[in-house]
C-alpha positions as CSV (number, residue, x, y, z in Angstrom):
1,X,-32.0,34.1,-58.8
2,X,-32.6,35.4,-55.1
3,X,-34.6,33.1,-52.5
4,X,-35.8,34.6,-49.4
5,X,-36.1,32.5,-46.1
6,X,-38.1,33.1,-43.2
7,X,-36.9,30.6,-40.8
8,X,-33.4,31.4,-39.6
9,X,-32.7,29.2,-36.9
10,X,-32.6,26.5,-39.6
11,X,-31.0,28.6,-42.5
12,X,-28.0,26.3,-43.0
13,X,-30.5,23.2,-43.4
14,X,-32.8,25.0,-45.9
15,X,-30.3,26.4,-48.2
16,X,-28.6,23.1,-48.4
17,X,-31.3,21.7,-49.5
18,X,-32.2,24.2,-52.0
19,X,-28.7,24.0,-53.3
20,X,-29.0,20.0,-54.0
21,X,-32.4,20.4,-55.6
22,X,-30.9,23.4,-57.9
23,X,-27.8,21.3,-58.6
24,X,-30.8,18.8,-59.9
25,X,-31.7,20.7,-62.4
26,X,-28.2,22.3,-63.3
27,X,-29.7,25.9,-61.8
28,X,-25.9,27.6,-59.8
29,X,-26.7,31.1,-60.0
30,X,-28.3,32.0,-56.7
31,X,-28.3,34.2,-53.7
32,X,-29.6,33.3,-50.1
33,X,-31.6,36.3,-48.9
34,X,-33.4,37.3,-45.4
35,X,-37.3,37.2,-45.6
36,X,-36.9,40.5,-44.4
37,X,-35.0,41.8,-47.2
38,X,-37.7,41.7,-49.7
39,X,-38.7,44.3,-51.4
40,X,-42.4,44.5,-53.4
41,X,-42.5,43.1,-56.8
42,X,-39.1,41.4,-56.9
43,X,-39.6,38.6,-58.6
44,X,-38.1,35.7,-56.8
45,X,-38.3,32.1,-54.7
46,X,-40.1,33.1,-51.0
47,X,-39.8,30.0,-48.6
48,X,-41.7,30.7,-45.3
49,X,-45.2,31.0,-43.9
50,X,-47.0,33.9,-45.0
51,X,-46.8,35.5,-48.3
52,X,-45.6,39.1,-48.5
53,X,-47.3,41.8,-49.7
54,X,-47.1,42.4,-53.4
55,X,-45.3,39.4,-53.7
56,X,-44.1,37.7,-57.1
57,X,-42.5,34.6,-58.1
58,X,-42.9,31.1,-56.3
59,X,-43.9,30.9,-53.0
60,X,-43.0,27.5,-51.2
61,X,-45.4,27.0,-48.3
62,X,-43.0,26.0,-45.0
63,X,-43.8,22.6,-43.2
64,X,-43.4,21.7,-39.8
65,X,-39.8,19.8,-39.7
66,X,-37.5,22.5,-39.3
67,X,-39.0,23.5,-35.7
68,X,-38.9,22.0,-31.7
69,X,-39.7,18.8,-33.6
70,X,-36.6,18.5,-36.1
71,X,-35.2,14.8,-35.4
72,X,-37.6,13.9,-32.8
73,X,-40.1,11.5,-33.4
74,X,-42.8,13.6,-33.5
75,X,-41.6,15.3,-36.3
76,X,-41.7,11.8,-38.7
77,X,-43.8,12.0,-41.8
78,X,-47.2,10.1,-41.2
79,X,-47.7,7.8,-43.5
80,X,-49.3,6.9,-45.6
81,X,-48.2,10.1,-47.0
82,X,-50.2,12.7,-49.0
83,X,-49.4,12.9,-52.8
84,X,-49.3,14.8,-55.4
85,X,-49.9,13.7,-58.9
86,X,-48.6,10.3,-57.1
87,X,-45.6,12.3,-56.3
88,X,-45.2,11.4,-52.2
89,X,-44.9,14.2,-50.0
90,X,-43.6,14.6,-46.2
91,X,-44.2,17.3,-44.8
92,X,-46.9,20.3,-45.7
93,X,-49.0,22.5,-43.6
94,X,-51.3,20.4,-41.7
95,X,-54.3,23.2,-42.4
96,X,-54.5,21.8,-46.0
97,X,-56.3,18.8,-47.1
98,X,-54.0,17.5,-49.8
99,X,-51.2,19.0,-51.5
100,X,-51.3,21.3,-54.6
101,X,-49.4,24.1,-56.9
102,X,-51.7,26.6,-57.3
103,X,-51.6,29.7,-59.7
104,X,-52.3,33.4,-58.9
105,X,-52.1,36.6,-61.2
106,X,-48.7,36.9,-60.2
107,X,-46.9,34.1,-58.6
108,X,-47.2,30.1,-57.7
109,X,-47.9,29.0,-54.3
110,X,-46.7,25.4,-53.9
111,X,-49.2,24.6,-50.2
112,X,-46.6,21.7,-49.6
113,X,-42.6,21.8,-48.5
114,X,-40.6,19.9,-50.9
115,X,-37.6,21.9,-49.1
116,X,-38.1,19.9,-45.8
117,X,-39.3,16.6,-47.7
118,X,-35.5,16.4,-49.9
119,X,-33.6,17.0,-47.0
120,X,-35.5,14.6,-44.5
121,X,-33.8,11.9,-47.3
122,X,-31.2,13.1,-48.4
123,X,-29.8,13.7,-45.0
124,X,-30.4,10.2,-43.5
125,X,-33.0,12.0,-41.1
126,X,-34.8,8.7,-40.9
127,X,-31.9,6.9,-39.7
128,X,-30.8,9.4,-37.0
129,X,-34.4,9.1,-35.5
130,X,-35.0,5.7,-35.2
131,X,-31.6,4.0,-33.7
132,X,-33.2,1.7,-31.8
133,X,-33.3,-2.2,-33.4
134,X,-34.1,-1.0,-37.1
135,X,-31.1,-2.3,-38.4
136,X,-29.6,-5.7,-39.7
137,X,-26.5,-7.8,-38.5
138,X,-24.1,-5.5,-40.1
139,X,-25.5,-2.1,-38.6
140,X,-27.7,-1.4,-42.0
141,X,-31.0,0.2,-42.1
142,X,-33.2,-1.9,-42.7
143,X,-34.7,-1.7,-46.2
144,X,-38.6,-2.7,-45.0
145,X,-38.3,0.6,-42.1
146,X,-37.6,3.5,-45.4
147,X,-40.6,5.5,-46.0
148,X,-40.0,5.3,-49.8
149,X,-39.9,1.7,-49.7
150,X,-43.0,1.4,-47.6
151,X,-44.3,4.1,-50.4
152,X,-43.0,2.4,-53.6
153,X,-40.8,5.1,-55.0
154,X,-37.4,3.5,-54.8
155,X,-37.9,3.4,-58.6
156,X,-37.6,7.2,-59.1
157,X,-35.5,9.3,-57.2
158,X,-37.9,12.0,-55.6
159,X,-35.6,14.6,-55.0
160,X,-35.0,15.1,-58.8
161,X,-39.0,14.7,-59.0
162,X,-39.4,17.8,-56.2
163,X,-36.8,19.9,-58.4
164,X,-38.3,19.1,-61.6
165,X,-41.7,20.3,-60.0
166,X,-40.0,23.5,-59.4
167,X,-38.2,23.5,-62.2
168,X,-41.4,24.1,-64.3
169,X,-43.1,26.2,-62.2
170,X,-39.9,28.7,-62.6
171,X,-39.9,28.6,-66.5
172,X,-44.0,28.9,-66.3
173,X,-43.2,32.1,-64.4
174,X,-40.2,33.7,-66.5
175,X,-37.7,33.1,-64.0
176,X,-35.5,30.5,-66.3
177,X,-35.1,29.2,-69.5
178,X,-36.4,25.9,-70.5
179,X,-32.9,23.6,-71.0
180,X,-32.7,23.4,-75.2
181,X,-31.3,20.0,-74.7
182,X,-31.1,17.0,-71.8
183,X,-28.3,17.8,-69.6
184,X,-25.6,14.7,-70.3
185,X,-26.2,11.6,-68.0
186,X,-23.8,9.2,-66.9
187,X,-22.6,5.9,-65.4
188,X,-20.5,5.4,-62.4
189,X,-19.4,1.4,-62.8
190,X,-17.3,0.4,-60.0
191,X,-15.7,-2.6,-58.4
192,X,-14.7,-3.5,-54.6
193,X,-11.9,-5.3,-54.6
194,X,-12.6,-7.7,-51.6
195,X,-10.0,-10.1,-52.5
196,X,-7.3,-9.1,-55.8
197,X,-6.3,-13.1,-56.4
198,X,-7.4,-16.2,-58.2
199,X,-8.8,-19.6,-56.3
200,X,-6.3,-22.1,-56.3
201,X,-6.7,-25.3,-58.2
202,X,-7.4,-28.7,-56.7
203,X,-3.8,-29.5,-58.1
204,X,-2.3,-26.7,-56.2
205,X,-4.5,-27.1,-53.1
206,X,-3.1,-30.8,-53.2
207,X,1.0,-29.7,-53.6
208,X,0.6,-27.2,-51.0
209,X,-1.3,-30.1,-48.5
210,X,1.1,-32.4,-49.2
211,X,4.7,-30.8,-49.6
212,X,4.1,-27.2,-48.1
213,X,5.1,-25.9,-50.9
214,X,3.7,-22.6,-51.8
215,X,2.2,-21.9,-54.8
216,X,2.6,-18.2,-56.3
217,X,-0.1,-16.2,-56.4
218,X,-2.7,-15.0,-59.6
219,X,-4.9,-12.1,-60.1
220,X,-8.4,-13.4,-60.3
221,X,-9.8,-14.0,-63.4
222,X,-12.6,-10.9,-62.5
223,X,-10.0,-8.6,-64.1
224,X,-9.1,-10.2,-67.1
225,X,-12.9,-10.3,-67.5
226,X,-13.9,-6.9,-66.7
227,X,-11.0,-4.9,-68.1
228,X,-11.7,-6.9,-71.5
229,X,-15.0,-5.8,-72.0
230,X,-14.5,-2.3,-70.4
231,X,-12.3,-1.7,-73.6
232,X,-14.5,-3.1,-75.8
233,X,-16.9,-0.7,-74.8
234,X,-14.7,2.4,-74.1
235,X,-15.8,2.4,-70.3
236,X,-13.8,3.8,-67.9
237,X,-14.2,2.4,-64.2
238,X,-13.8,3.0,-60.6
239,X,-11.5,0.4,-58.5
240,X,-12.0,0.1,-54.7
241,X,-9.1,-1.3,-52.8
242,X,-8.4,-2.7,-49.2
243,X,-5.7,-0.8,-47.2
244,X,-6.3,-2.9,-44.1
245,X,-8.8,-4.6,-41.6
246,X,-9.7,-5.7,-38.2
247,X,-12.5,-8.1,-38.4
248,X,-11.5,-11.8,-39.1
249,X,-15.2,-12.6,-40.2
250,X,-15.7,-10.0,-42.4
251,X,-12.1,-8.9,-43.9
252,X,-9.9,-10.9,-45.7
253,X,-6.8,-9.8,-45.6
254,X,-4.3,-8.6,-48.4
255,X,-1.2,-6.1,-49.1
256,X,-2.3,-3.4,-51.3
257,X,2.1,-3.1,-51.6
258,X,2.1,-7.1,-52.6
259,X,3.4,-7.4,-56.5
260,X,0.0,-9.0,-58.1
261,X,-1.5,-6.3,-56.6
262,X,0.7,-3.4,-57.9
263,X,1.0,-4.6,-61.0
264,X,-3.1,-5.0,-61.1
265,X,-3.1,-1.1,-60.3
266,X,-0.3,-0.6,-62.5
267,X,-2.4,-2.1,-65.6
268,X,-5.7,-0.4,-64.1
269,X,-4.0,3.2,-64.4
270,X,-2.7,2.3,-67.6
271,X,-6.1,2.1,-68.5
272,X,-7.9,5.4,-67.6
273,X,-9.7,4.0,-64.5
274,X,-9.6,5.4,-61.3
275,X,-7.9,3.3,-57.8
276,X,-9.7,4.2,-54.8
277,X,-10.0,3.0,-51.3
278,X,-12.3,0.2,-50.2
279,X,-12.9,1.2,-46.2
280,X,-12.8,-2.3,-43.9
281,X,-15.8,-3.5,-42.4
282,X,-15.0,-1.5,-39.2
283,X,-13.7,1.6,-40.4
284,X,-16.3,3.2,-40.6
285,X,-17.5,2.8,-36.9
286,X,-13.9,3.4,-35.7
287,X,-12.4,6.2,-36.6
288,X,-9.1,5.4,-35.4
289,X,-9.1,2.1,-37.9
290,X,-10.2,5.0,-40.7
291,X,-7.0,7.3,-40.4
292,X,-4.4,3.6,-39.9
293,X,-6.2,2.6,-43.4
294,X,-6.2,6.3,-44.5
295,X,-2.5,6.3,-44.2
296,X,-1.5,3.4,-45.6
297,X,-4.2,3.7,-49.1
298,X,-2.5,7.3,-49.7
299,X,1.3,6.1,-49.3
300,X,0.2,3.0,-51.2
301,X,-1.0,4.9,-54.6
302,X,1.4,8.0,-53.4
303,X,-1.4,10.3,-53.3
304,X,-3.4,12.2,-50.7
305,X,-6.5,12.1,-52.4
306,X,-8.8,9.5,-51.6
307,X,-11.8,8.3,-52.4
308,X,-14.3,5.1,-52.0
309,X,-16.8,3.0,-50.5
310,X,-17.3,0.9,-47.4
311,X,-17.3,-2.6,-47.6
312,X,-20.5,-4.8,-46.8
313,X,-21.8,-1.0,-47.4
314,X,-21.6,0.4,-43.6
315,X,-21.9,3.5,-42.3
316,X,-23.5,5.3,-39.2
317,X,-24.8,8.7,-40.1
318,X,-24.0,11.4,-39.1
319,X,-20.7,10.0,-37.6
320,X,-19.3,7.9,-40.9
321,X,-19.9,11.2,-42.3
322,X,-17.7,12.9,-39.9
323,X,-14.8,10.9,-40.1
324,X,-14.9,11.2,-44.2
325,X,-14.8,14.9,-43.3
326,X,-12.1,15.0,-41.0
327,X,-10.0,13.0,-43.5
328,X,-10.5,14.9,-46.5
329,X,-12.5,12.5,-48.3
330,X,-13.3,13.9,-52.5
331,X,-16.3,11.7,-52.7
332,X,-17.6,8.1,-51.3
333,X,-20.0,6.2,-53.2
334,X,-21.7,3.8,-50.1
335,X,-25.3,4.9,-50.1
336,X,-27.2,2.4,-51.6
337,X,-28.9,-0.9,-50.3
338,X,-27.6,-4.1,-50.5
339,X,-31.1,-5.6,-49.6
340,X,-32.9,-3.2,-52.4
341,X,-31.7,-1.4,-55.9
342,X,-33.0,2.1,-57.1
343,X,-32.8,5.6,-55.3
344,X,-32.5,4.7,-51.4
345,X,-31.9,8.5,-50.7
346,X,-34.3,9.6,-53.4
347,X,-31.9,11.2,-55.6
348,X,-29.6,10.2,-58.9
349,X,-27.7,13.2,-58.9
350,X,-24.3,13.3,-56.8
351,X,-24.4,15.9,-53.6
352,X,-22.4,16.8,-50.6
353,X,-23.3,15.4,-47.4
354,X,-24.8,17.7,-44.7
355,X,-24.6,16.6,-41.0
356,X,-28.0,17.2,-40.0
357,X,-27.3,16.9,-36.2
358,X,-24.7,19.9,-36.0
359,X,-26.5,21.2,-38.9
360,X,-23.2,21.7,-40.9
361,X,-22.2,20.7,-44.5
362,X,-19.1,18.3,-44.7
363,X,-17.6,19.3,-48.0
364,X,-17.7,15.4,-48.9
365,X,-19.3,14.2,-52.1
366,X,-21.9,11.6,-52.5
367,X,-22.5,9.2,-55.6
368,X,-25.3,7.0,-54.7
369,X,-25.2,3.7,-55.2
370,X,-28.1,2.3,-57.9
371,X,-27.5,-1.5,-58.2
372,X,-25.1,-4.1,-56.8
373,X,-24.5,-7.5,-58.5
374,X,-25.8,-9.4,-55.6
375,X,-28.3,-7.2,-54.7
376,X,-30.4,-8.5,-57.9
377,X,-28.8,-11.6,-58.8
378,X,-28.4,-13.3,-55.0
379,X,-31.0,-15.8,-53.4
380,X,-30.8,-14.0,-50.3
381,X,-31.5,-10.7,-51.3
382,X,-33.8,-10.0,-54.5
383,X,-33.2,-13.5,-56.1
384,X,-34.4,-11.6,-59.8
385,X,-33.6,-13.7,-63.2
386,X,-31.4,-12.2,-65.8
387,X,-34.2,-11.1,-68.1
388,X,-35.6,-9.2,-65.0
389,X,-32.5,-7.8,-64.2
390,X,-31.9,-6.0,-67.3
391,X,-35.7,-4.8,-67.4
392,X,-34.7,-3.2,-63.5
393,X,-31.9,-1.5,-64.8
394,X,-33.3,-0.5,-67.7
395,X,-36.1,1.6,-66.0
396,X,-33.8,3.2,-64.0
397,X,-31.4,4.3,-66.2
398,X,-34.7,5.9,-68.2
399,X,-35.0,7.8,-64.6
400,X,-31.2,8.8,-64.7
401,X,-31.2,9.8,-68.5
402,X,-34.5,11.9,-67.7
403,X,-33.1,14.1,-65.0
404,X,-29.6,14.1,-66.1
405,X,-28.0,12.1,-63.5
406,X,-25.8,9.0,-62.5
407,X,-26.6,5.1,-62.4
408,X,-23.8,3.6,-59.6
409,X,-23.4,-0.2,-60.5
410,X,-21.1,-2.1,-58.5
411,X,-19.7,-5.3,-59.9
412,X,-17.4,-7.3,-57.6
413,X,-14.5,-8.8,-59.2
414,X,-15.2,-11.8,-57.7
415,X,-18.8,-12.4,-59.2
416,X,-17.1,-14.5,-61.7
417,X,-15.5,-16.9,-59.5
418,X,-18.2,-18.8,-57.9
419,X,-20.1,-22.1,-59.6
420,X,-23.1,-20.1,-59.2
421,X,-22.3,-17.0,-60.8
422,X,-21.7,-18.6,-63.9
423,X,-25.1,-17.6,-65.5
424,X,-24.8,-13.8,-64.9
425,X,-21.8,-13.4,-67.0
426,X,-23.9,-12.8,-70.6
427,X,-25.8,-10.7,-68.4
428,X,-23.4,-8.9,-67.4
429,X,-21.7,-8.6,-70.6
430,X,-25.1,-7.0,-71.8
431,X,-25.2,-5.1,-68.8
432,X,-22.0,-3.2,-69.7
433,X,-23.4,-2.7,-73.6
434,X,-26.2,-1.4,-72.4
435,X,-24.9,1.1,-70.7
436,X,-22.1,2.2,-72.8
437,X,-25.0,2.7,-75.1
438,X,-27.2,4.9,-72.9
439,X,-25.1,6.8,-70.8
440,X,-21.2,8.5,-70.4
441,X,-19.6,5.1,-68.8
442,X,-16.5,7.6,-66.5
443,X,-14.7,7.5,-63.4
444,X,-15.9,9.2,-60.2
445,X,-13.7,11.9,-59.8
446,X,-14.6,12.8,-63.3
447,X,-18.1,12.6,-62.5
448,X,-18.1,14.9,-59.8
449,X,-15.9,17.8,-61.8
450,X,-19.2,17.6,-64.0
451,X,-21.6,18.4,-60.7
452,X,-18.7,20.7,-59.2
């Protein structure tokens, strides 16, 4: 299928973000062409301003992003935002009065930009434009300053909305075939491993206090757990480790060479699941801490391929971005929300980043992150019972199974520990039913050979 684009100083940004909505939808075969290429009657996707003459196909009506207002703040969406069918929209032609698809003899004319709209989120545009004081303790954007949450549409991820939208408009107009079946959807469980061993006892607390002896150390009782019901329900899981760490407040140190911890990975490869790398709480501002952790994970596991998430889920785009570049990262599975569950970058459907600054794509892979354990189950963030937990998750693995995509749960190891986490552990035993129920429970890796 050919798409034409008008706008060449921003061709790299537009066909990356045609190529993420046509990965949506499972749509690979297509060419990039010049506006000034077409020829009459060639039935095809035309993204610009003005139609051309004799024109057929869809024609997708350019907004005003990708101009002298791309990443100022000027160029923000103004909310509240226009909708369509309750489908929230950013950017459109500020001549029309609301947004519509409308149908000619011979081609659709969508009057709104769901082009510039996916790749204002996908991107992080929001993030790179407002740097100054929207973010929490740890460096994360704050939950309350996203358009979709001040929308209410972190429940659906819009991206795979837009590319259902065109989707239908190309099988109304011949272009495709309707899909004979749902494309497969899937589950990518995973666990940061923020400390590998078991809480002492008060009987070994007291021996160590009183004869310095030290007491040998245990894998926590996390794994036993998890790796139990994994097999129970034929899931296969990804396993975050730390490789080092610079801040006493935030990283507690361990040897991913220490014997417990071998042997854990030993008995987690055994298994099927994958061991990745679980970046320190300043790696991801510091590039040089990256490549000393980088280093150490790959001779660890004896492997150059890495792949993971960073802990208390940091990042700075596009410069976190950058550094997973430069180091040859296969796929990181950060973006998410620890304040807020559902799809914080609008999509369910793993991508590669794009730096939007240098308008350049990384070659880095991106499984967003749906739900963390103490993101629902925690006081301090969404403080939601059990039984509304499971009704959460459940409406958004309806949204994953719908567009063929990926729910990302992270479980900690640790959840299982604390006096207070007692009460979540049926629920997360249902949790993992569930799921091996509705979707194809795999590791990342795997996952992303099935987007590739």
């Amino acid at each position: 299928m050919k798409i034409y684009i008008e706008n060449l100083r921003f061709w790299k940004h537009i066909s990356y973000a045609m190529e993420v909505m046509c990965r949506c939808i499972h749509l690979h075969d297509i060419d990039f062409m010049k506006a000034e290429e077409y020829l009459p009657n060639d039935c095809a996707v035309y993204y610009g301003r003005n139609i051309p003459q004799f024109f057929k196909g869809i024609f997708i009506k350019e907004g005003g992003f990708f101009g002298d207002s791309y990443l100022r703040r000027e160029g923000m969406p103004r909310l509240p935002l226009k909708r369509y069918k309750d489908i929230p929209i950013l950017f459109m032609e500020s001549s029309y009065e609301k947004p519509d698809i409308i149908e000619k003899d011979y081609y659709t004319e969508l009057n709104f930009d769901l082009i510039q709209s996916a790749f204002f989120i996908v991107t992080g545009c929001e993030e790179i434009i407002n740097r100054d004081g929207t973010f929490d303790i740890h460096s994360r954007y704050l939950i309350e300053n996203r358009i979709l949450y001040k929308e209410n549409f972190l429940n659906k991820p819009i991206i795979n909305v837009y590319a259902y939208m065109l989707q239908q408009c190309l099988i109304y107009r011949g272009m495709i075939e309707a899909e004979k079946r749902p494309p497969a959807a899937y589950a990518h469980i995973s666990h940061d491993v923020d400390w590998p061993y078991a809480r002492k006892s008060e009987l070994e607390k007291e021996l160590i206090k009183n004869t310095g002896v030290k007491v040998k150390r245990k894998a926590d009782i996390g794994f036993d757990i998890i790796l139990e019901t994994e097999l129970k329900y034929d899931i296969h899981s990804s396993w975050f480790f730390k490789s080092g760490g610079s801040n006493l407040g935030y990283d507690r140190q361990y040897d991913m060479q220490d014997c417990v911890v071998k042997q854990l990975i030993r008995r987690l490869v055994q298994k099927g699941d994958e061991v990745g790398w679980h970046y320190s709480y300043n790696a991801a501002f510091d590039p040089i801490q990256f490549r000393r952790e980088y280093h150490y994970f790959t001779e660890s596991i004896e492997s150059d391929t890495a792949y993971g998430r960073n802990h208390y889920l940091r990042y700075m785009i596009p410069e976190t971005w950058r550094t997973y570049s430069d180091f040859g990262i296969l796929y990181d599975a950060t973006l998410g929300s620890a304040q807020h569950e559902g799809f914080i970058y609008g999509i369910c459907t793993p991508f590669q980043l794009f730096d939007a600054v240098r308008g350049e794509n990384l070659n880095v892979w991106e499984i967003p992150l749906t739900v963390m354990d103490g993101t629902v189950c925690m006081k301090t963030y969404r403080g939601m019972n059990p039984k509304k937990v499971m009704e959460t998750v459940d409406q958004l693995v309806q949204e994953v199974r719908k567009y063929g995509g990926v729910f990302s749960l992270l479980w900690h190891n640790t959840s299982f520990q604390a006096t207070e986490w007692r009460e979540w552990e049926n629920t997360y035993y249902e949790l993992m039913k569930f799921l091996s129920d509705s979707l194809v429970c795999d590791v990342g890796k795997r996952i992303i050979e099935a987007y590739q």
